[in-house]
C-alpha positions as CSV (number, residue, x, y, z in Angstrom):
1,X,-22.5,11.2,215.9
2,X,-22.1,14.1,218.5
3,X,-18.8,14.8,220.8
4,X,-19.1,15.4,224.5
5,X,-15.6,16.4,225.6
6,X,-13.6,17.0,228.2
7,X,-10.1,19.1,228.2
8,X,-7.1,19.7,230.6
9,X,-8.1,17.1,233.3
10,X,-5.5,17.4,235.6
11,X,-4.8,14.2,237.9
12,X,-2.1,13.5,240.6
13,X,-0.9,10.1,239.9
14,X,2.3,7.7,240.3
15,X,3.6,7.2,237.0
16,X,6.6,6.5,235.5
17,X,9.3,3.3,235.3
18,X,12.4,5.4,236.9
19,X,12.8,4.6,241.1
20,X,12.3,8.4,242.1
21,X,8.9,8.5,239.7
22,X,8.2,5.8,242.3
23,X,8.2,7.8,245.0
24,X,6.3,11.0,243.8
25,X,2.8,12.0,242.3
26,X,3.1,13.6,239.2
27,X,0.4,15.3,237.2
28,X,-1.5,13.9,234.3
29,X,-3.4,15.7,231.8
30,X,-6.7,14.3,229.8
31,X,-8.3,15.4,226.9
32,X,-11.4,13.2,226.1
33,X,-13.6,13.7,223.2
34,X,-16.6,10.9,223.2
35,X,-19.1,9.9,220.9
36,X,-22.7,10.5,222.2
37,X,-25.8,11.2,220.5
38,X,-27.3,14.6,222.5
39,X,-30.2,15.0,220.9
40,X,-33.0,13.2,223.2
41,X,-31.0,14.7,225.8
42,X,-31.6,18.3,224.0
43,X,-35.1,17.2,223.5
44,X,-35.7,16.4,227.3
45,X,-33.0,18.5,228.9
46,X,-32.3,15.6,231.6
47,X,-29.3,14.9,232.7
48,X,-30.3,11.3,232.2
49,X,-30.1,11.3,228.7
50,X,-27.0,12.4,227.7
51,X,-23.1,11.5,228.6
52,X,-22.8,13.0,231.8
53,X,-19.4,14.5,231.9
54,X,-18.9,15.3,235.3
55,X,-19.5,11.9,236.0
56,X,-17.1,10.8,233.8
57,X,-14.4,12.7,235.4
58,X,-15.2,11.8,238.8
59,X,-15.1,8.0,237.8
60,X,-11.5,8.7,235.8
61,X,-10.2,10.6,238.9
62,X,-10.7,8.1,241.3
63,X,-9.2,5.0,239.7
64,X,-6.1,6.9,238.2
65,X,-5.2,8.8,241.7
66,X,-5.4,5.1,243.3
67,X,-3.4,3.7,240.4
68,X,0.3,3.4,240.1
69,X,1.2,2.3,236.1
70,X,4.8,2.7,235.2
71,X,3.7,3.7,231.4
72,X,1.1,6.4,230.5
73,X,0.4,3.4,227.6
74,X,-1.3,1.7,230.0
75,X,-2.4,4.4,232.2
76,X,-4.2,5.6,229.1
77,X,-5.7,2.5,227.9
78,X,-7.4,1.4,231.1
79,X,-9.2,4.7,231.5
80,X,-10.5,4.5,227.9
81,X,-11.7,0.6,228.8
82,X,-13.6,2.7,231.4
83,X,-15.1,5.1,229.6
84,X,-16.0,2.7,226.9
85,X,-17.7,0.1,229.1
86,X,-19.2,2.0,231.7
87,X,-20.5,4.6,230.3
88,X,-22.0,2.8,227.0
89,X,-19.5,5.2,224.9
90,X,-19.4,4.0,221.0
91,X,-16.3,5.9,220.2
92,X,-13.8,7.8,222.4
93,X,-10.0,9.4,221.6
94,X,-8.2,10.1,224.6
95,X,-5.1,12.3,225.5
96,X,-2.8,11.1,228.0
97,X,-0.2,14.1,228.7
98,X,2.9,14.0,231.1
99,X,4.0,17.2,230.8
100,X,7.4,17.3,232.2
101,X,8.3,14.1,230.9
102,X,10.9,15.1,228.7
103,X,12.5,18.9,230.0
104,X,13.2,19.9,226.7
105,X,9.4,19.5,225.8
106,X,6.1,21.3,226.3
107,X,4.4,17.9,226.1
108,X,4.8,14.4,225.8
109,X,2.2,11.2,225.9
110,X,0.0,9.1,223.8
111,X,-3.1,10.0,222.3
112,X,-5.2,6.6,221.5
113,X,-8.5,6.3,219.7
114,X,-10.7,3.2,220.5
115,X,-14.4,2.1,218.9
116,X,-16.2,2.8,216.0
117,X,-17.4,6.8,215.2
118,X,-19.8,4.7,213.1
């Protein structure tokens, strides 16, 4: 199986369980790596054969700025559920990061893995 990816997908969101988080965007980071085979789409060089990417972020970028989740858990989980059924993706692991989160951290988030690398 081949990986298309995707890093450092930045997102203005609401997020968070505190009142003030309620009251602010905040910005979410994605890392996606999904499992694709690329070959017919080397073979043909169509954009119709492979994962399209960019059309993966636009899809992820609309639902989570319109989405107001107090947990990056289930921020997280509802994008992979996207990726997964809407773009026919076998196998994805996803990186949720709210940097910020915790001031005496670089990073904090979840980072969940979903399907079958098969």
């Amino acid at each position: 199986m081949d990986i298309v990816f995707i890093r450092g997908l930045s997102i203005d969101t609401v997020i968070g369980i505190y009142d003030w988080e309620r009251e602010i965007k905040q910005t979410v980071v994605f890392d996606l790596e999904m499992g694709a085979d690329v070959a017919r789409a080397a073979a043909s060089d169509g954009i119709e054969d492979t994962l399209d990417y960019k059309a993966v972020s636009k899809r992820l970028i609309q639902f989570v700025e319109a989405s107001s989740f107090q947990l990056v858990e289930t921020l997280a989980e509802r994008c992979a559920q996207i990726v997964l059924e809407e773009f026919d993706v076998p196998w994805l692991r996803l990186t949720a990061n709210k940097a910020g989160a915790v001031s005496a951290a670089q990073d904090v988030g979840v980072i969940i893995e979903r399907g079958s690398r098969g």
